[in-house]
C-alpha positions in Angstrom: 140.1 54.6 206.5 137.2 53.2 204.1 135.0 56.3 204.7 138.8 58.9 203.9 139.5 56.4 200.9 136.0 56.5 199.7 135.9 60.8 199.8 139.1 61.2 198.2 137.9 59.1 195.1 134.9 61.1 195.1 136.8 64.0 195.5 139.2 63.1 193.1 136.3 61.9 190.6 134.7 65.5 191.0 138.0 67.0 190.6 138.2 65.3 187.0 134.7 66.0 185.9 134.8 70.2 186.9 138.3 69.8 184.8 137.0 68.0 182.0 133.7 70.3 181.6 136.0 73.6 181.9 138.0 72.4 179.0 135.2 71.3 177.0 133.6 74.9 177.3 137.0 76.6 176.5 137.2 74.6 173.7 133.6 75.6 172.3 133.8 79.5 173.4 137.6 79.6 171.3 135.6 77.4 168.8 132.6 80.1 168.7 135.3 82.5 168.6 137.1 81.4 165.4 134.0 81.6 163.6 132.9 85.0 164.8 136.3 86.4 163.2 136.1 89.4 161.3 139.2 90.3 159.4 140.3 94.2 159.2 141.0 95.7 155.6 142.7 98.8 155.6 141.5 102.2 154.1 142.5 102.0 150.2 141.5 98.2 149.8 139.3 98.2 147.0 137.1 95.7 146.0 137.8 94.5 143.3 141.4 93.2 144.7 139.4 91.0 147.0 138.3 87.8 145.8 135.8 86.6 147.6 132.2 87.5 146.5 130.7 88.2 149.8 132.2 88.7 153.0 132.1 90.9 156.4 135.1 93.2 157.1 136.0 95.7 159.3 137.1 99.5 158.4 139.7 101.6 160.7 139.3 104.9 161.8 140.0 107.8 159.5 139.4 106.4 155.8 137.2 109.6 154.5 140.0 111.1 152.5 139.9 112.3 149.1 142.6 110.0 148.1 140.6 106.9 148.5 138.3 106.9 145.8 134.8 106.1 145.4 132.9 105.7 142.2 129.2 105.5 142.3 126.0 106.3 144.1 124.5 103.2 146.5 126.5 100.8 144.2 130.4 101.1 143.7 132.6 100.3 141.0 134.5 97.6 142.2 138.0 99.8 142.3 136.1 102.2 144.6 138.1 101.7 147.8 135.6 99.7 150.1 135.8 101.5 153.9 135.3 105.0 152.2 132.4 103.4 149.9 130.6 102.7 153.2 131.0 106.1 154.7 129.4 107.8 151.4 126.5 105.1 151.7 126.0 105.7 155.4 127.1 102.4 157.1 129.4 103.6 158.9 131.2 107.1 159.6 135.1 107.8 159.7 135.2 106.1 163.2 135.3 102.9 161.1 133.4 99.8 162.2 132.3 96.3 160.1 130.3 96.1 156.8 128.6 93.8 155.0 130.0 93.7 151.1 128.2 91.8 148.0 129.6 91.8 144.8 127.7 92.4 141.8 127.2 92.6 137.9 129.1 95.7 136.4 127.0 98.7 135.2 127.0 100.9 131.8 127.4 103.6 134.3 127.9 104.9 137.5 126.8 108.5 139.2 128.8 110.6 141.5 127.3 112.7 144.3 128.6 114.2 147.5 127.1 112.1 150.7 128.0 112.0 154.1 130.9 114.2 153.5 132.4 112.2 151.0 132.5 113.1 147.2 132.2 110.4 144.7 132.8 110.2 141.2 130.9 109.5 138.2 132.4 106.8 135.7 130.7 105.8 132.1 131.2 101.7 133.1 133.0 99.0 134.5 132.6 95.3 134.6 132.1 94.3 138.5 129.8 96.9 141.3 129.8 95.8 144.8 126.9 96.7 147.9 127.7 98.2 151.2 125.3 97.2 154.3 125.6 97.2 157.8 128.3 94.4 159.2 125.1 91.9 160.2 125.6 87.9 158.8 123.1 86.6 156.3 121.6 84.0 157.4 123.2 80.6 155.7 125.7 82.5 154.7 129.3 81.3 155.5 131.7 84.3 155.8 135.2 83.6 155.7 137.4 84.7 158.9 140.6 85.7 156.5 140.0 87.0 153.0 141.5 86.5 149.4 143.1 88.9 147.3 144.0 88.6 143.4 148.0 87.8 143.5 150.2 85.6 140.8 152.6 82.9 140.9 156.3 83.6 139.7 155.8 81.6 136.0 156.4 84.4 133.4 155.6 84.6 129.6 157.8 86.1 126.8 155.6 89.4 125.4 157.9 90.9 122.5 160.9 91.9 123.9 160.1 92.3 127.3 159.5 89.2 130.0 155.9 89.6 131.2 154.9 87.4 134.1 151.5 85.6 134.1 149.4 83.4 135.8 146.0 82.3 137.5 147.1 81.8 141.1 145.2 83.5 143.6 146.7 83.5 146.9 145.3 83.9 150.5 146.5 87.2 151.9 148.9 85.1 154.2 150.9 82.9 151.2 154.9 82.6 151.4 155.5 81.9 148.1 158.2 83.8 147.3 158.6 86.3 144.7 160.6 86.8 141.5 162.3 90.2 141.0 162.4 92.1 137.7 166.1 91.6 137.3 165.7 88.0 137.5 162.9 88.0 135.0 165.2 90.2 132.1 167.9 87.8 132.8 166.6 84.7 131.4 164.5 84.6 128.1 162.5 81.7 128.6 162.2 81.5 132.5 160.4 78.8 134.4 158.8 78.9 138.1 161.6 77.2 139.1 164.8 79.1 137.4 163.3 82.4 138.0 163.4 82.0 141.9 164.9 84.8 143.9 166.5 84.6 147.2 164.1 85.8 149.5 167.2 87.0 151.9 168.6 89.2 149.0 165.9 90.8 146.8 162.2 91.2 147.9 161.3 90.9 152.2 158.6 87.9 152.1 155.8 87.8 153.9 155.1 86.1 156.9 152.6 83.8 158.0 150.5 86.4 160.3 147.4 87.7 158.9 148.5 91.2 160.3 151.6 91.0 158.1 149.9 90.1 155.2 147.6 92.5 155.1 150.8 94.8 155.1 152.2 93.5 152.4 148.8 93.2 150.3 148.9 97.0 150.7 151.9 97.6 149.7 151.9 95.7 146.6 149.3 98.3 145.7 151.5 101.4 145.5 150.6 103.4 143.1 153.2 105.1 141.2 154.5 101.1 139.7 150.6 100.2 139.3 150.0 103.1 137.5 152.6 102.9 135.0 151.6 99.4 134.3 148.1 100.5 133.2 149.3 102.7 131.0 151.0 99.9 129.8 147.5 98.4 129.7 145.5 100.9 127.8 147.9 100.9 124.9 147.1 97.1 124.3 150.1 94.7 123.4 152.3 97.0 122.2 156.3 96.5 123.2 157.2 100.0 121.9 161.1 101.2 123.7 159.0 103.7 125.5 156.7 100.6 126.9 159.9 98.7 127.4 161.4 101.2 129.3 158.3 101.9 131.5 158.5 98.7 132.4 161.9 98.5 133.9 161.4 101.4 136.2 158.7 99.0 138.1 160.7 96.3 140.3 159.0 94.3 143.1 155.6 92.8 144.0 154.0 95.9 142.4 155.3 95.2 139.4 154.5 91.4 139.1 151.0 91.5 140.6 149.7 94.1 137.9 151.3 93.1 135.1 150.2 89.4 135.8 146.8 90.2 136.4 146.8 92.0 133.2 147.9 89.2 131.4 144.8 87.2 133.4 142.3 89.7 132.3 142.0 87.8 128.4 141.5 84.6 129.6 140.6 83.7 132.8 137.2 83.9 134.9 139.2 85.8 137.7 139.5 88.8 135.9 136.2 90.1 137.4 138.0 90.7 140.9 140.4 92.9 139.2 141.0 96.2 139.3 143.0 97.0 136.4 140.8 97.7 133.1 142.7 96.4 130.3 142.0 97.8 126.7 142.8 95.4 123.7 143.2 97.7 119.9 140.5 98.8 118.6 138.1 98.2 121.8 137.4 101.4 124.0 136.5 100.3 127.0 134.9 104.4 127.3 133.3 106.3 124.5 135.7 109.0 124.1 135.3 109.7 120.7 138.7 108.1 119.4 139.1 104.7 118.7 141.9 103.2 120.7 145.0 103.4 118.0 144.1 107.1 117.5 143.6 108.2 120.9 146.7 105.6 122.7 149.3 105.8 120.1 148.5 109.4 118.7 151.1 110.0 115.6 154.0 112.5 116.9 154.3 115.6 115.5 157.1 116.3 113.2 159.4 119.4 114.6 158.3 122.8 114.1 160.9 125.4 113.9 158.9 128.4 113.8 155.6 127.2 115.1 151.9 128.6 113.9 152.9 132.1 113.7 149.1 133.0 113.9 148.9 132.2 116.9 151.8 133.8 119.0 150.7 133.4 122.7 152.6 132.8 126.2 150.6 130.0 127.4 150.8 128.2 130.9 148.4 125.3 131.9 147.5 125.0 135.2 147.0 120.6 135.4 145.2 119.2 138.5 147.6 117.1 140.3 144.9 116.6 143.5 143.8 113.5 144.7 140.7 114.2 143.5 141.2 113.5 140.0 142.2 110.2 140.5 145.3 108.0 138.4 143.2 107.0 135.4 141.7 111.2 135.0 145.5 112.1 135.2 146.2 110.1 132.8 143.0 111.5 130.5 144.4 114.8 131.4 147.8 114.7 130.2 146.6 113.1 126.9 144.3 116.3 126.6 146.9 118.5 127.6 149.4 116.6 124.5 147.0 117.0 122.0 146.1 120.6 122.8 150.7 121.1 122.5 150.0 119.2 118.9 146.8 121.1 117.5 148.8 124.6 118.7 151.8 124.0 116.7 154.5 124.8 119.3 157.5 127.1 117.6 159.8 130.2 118.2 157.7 132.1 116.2 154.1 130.9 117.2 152.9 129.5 120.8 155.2 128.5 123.8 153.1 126.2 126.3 155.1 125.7 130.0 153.4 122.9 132.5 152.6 124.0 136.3 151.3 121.2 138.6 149.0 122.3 141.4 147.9 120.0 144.6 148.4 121.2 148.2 151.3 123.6 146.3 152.0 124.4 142.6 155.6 123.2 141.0 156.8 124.2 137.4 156.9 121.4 135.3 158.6 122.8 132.5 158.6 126.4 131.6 158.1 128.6 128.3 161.4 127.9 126.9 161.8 124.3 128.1 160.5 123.2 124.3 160.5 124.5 121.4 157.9 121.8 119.0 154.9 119.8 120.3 156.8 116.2 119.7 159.1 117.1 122.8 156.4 119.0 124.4 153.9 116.0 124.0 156.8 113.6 125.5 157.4 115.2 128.6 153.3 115.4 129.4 153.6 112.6 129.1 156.5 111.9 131.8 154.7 113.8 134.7 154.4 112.0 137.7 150.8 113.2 139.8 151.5 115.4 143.2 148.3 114.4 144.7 147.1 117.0 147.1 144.2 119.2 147.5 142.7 121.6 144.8 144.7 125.0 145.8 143.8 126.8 142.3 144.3 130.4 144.1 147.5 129.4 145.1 149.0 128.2 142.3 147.1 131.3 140.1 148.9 133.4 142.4 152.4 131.4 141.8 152.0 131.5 138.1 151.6 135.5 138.4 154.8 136.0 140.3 157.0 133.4 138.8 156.3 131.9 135.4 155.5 135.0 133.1 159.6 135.8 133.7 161.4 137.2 130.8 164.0 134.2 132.5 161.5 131.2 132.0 161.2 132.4 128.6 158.0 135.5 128.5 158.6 136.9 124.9 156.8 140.2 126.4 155.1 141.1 122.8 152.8 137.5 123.0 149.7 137.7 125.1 150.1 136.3 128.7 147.6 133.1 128.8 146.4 130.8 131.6 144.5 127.6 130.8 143.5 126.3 134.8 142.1 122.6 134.1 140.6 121.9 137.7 138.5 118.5 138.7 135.0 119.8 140.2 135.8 123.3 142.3 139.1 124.1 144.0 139.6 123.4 147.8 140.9 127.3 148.1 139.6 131.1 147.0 140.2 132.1 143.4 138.9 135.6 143.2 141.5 137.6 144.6 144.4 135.6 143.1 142.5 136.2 140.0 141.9 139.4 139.9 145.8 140.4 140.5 146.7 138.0 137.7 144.0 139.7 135.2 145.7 143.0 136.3 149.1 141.9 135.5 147.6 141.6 132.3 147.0 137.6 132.4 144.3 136.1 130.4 142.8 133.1 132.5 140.5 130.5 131.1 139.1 127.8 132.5 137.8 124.2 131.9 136.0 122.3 134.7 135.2 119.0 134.9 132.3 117.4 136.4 131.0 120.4 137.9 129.1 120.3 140.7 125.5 118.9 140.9 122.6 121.5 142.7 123.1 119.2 145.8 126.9 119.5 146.0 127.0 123.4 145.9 127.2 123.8 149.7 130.4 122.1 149.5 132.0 124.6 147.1 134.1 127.4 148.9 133.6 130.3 146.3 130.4 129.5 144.4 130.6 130.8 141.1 134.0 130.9 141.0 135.0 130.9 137.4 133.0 134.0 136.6 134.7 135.6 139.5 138.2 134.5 137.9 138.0 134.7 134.1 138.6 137.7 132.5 134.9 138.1 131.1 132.1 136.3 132.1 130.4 136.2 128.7 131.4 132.3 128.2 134.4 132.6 126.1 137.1 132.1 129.0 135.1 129.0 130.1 134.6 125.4 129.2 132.8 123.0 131.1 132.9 118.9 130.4 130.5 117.1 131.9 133.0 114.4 132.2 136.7 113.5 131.8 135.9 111.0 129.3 135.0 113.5 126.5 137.7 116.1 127.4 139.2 115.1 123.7 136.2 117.5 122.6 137.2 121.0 123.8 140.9 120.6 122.3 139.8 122.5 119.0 137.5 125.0 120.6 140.2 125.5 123.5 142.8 126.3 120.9 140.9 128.7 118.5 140.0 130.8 121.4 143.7 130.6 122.7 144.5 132.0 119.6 142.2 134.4 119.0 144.6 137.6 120.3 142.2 140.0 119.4 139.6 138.5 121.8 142.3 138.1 124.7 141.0 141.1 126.9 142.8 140.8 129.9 146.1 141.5 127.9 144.3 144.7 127.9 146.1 146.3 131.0 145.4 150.2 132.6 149.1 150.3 131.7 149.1 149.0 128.0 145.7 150.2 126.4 145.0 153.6 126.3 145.6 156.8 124.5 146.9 159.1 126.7 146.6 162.9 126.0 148.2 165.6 128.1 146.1 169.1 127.9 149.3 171.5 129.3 148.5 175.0 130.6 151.5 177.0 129.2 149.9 180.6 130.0 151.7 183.4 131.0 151.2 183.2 135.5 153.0 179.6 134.7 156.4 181.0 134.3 159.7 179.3 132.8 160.6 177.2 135.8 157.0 176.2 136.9 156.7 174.6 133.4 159.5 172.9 133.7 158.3 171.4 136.9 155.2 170.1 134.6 156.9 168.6 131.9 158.9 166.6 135.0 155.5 165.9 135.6 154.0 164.7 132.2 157.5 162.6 132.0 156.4 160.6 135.0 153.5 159.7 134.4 154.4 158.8 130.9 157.1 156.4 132.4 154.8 154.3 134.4 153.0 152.6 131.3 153.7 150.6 128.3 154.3 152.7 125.3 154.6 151.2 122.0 152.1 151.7 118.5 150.3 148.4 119.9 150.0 149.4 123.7 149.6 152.9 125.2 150.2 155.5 122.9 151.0 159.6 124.3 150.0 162.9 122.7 150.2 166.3 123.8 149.0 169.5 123.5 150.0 173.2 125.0 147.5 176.1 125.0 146.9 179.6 126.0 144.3 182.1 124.1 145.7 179.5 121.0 146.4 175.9 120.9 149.5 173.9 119.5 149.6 170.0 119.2 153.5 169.4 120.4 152.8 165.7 119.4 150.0 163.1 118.1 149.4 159.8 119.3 151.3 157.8 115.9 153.9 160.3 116.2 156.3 158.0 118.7 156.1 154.5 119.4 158.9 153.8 122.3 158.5 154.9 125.3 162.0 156.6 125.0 160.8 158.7 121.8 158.2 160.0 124.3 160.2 161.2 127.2 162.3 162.9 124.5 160.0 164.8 122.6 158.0 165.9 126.3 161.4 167.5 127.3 161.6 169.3 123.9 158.2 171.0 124.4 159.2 175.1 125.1 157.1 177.4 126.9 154.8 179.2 125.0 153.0 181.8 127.4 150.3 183.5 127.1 146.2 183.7 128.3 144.3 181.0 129.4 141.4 179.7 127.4 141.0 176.1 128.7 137.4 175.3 127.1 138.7 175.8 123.7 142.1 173.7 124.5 139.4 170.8 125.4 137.5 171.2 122.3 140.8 171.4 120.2 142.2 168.4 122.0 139.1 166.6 121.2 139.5 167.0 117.6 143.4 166.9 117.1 144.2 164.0 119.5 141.1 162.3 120.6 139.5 161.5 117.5 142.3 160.1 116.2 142.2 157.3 118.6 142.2 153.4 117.9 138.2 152.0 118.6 139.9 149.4 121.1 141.9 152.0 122.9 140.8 153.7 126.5 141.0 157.6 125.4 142.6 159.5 128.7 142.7 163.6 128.9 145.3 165.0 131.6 144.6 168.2 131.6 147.1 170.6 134.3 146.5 173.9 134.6 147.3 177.2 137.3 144.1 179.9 137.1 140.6 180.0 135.8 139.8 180.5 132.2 138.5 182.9 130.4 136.1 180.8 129.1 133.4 178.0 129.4 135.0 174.8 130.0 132.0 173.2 130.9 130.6 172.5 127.6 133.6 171.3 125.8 134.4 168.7 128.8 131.1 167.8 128.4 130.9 166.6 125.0 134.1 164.8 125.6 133.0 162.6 128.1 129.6 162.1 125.9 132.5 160.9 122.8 133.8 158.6 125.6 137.0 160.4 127.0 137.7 160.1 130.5 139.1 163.6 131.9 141.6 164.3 134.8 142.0 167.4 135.8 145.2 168.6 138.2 144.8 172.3 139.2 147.4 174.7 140.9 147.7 177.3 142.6 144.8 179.4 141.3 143.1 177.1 139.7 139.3 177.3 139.8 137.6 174.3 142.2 134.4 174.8 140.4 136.3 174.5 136.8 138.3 171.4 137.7 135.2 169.6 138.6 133.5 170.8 136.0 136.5 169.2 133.4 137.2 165.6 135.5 134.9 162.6 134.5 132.7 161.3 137.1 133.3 160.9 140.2 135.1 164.0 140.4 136.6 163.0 143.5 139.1 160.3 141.4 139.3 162.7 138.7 140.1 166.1 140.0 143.2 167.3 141.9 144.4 170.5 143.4 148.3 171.3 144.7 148.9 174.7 146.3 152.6 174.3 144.7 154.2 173.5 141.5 157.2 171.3 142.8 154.3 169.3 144.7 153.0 168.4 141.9 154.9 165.1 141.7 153.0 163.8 145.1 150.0 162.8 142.5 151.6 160.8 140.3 151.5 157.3 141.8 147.8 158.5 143.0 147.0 159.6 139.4 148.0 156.3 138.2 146.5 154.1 141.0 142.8 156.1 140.1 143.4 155.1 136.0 144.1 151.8 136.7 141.4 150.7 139.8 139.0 152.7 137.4 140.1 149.9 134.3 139.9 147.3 136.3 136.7 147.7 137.3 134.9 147.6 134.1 132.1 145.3 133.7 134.0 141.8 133.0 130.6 140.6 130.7 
């Protein structure tokens, strides 16, 4: 009994001690484990909404996308977003994994590159950079398991009219302190933390206590359409404007709160380095734009224009970057551009119409050419545009703005040039040159202005190199502005504009259908007969239909011959396309020999000659049997005084002699129908060869 009483202590005593050491090394591997934690941060956390000024984190999967942000080369302004800053650098790829992150001093300026598949973006300054490394601990370096982001408490501050809250709180991403709506803010003029509470259960969802949730609701206090408006708020300084006021009651929520408190931080306290909002006080620019900040943030309206600059009477359409790319803050730059370009046109009835299109992943109509009628409305609703985000699909929306805006409905006046203005961030994510080149042919006059073009070492990313030469309407430099950066876009309004308005240098309103003298050499010989020359003047009549016939566009002229020539009409002699038709079915049949040189030679001097310098010069000649003289000659010295020759025989018409008369390659210039009343099978082909032979003139 001793020796059973004696082994169940001991067993009992072992029992305890394997019990007690199990525990202990529970205890120290969960202990281990709590300070091995490594929170997660999710893709568009950016650093400078994390407090802390060194810490280990861990990226998901999947944050290279353009719209997470990264400024800098090696080291990031601190609103870059942090897991797509360490994909540029290297540290990791889009698989995600952990990185090491150090805050650092700000920097006069920071230099975009494309690395690792990412494209980042150059920016003149900012006042806090961080590092990227690989996720490996310093060593005596304490990192903390859950991080801190910049929040605010619920006391608020009356700003002017308008109830702006404030404070120096920063809470840990898991705080419950609840959080003061908007509503409750305009409700009480001199609120305190304590009147201004909310009911958590009726207005904003609180956060819980998990770290998981919190992160949640860290990110979406950060959405950007509320933030956004709030920094505009920002960059226009203190001012409690109505338009300010009601900005401000559009943005309800956390959103709202959070920026517009650490706004009112960024004067006073130390914490304003962590934040990610840039706040510009009057008469401090933060960038060197050029303006100082009362000129360029509260730019004077324009007073309304009734007729507009009536020297400058264009159709004009923008194309504005609405991508990801461009970033808030560039939108923002880019709508101010595009209001001061509206104000330095002088928008009227009588003088330039400007309509908005917004491209990303598709292109939507802002407002179109009738929408406004004086640059102080125009400038006002720039200024209301929200961003699509999206890729850079300029050949799609080129191609949208050629079938849709240019509408006699949307407000095309049809006698103003047809002008395109594409403002595009870097190069567009699509192909431009075919889009292009149907635009230019509908007689659309496409300029561009890039923006931080790309560097030698970005090229290979760029779908369609060279791709504003292949769009504009000449390559010579005058349809093209680059700006090295969106910071000095304020520069190119003035040059933008003159050439805008320079008509006279708008070449692509130059169309095969609107620019050429057109003169129709008819053979009115005796083997023609009555009927057959009928059949031509049907004939002549269609062809003449097809194009635009005024004194300004494509002007018509014609001439009948047999041994003798008679000039039926000149080119000033009608200017409506009506006037034309008329007078061609007027023309009688004369009848008679056929001496085609000399009907070249007199067409040269009676029509030809009389032609406008900035006008194509076009010979049609039709005829039924060879001449009786030498037509080789006279063609010849009209193609050397620049007239392009068509020649349509039938019947017995000469091969030799029609090639002889038609402009090179004869094959595009000559025709031959066995049959009169066939004759109308060449008409569309006739007018397809004038027009493919326009538009492909050297665009230098």
């Amino acid at each position: 009994a001793f020796l059973t009483m004696k082994a169940t202590v001991i067993a009992t005593f072992f029992g305890v001690f394997l019990t007690c050491t199990y525990t202990a090394k529970e205890a120290t591997k969960k202990t281990k484990k709590a300070k091995l934690y490594v929170p997660q941060i999710d893709c568009d956390v950016k650093a400078g909404k994390i407090i802390n000024p060194e810490f280990i984190a861990k990226c998901p999967p999947g944050c290279q996308d353009v719209k997470y942000r990264v400024y800098g080369t090696d080291i990031y302004a601190s609103f870059s977003s942090v897991c797509n800053a360490a994909i540029h650098s290297g540290v990791i790829d889009n698989t995600g994994g952990k990185i090491l992150v150090q805050k650092v001093a700000g920097h006069s300026g920071y230099r975009g590159s494309f690395s690792n598949g990412v494209r980042s973006l150059s920016l003149p300054r900012w006042r806090e950079s961080f590092l990227v490394s690989e996720g490996k601990p310093r060593k005596g370096v304490t990192y903390p398991s859950t991080l801190e982001y910049s929040s605010s408490k619920s006391a608020a501050v009356k700003s002017g009219n308008v109830n702006i809250p404030t404070g120096d709180a920063i809470s840990k991403e898991h705080q419950t302190t609840p959080v003061m709506t908007l509503a409750t803010q305009m409700a009480t003029t001199t609120p305190t933390p304590t009147t201004t509470m909310t009911n958590p259960s009726t207005t904003v969802p609180q956060p819980t206590t998990t770290p998981a949730t919190a992160r949640t609701t860290a990110a979406a206090a950060k959405t950007r359409p509320g933030l956004e408006r709030v920094r505009d708020m920002a960059f226009r300084g203190t001012s409690n404007s109505a338009s300010n006021r009601s900005i401000l009651r559009h943005n309800t929520g956390i959103q709202y709160q959070e920026a517009l408190s650490t706004f009112q931080r960024a004067a006073s306290s130390p914490a304003h380095l962590a934040m990610e909002i840039d706040p510009w006080k009057p008469g401090l620019s933060l960038f060197d734009t050029g303006f100082s900040s009362k000129e360029e943030l509260n730019p004077k309206p324009l007073e309304s224009i009734s007729q507009g600059n009536q020297n400058c009477k264009v159709d004009l359409s923008f194309l504005m970057d609405g991508s990801w790319s461009i970033g808030k803050r560039r939108f923002q730059l880019q709508k101010r551009f595009l209001g001061n370009v509206a104000q330095a046109l002088g928008i009227g009835s009588a003088g330039p119409l400007m309509g908005i299109v917004q491209y990303g992943d598709d292109p939507s109509t802002e407002f179109n050419l009738k929408t406004y009628a004086n640059s102080k409305d125009l400038r006002n609703a720039i200024e209301k545009i929200q961003q699509k985000g999206g890729l850079s699909n300029v050949g799609k929306a080129l191609s949208f703005v050629n079938k849709n805006f240019f509408l006699d409905a949307n407000g095309n006046r049809g006698g103003a040039p047809n002008v395109v203005v594409v403002v595009v961030d870097g190069w567009p994510t699509d192909r431009v040159e075919e889009a292009s080149r149907l635009a230019r042919e509908s007689g659309i006059n496409i300029f561009f202005v890039t923006v931080e073009a790309a560097a030698q070492s970005e090229k290979q990313n760029v779908i369609e190199l060279n791709f504003v030469d292949k769009a504009v309407c000449r390559t010579s430099g005058f349809y093209s502005i680059n700006v090295p950066s969106w910071f000095s876009l304020h520069k190119v309004v003035q040059p933008l504009v003159k050439r805008v308005c320079d008509t006279d240098q708008l070449a692509c309103s130059k169309t095969c259908l609107n620019s050429a003298d057109i003169g129709f050499v008819i053979d009115g010989s005796s083997s023609v007969g009555t009927g057959n020359f009928r059949m031509v003047l049907q004939f002549v009549a269609n062809i003449s239909k097809e194009f635009e016939i005024s004194d300004t566009d494509t002007r018509i002229g014609a001439v009948q011959y047999t041994y003798e020539q008679r000039l039926e009409f000149s080119f000033d002699k009608y200017s409506t396309k009506q006037d034309v038709l008329n007078a061609i079915k007027r023309i009688s049949y004369w009848s008679g020999g056929t001496s085609t040189g000399a009907a070249i030679s007199y067409a040269s001097e009676q029509l030809f000659s009389k032609s406008k310098p900035n006008k194509r010069k076009i010979m049609i000649l039709i005829t039924d049997g060879r001449s009786y003289d030498d037509v080789s000659m006279p063609a010849m010295a009209a193609h050397q005084n620049g007239v392009i020759a068509y020649s349509i025989g039938v019947a017995w018409a000469a091969p030799d002699e029609l090639e002889a008369i038609a402009s090179e390659p004869t094959k595009e210039h000559s025709f031959f129908v066995d049959e009169f009343d066939h004759l109308y099978r060449y008409v569309n082909q006739l007018i397809q060869n004038i027009c493919t032979e326009f538009n492909s003139q050297p665009r230098n």
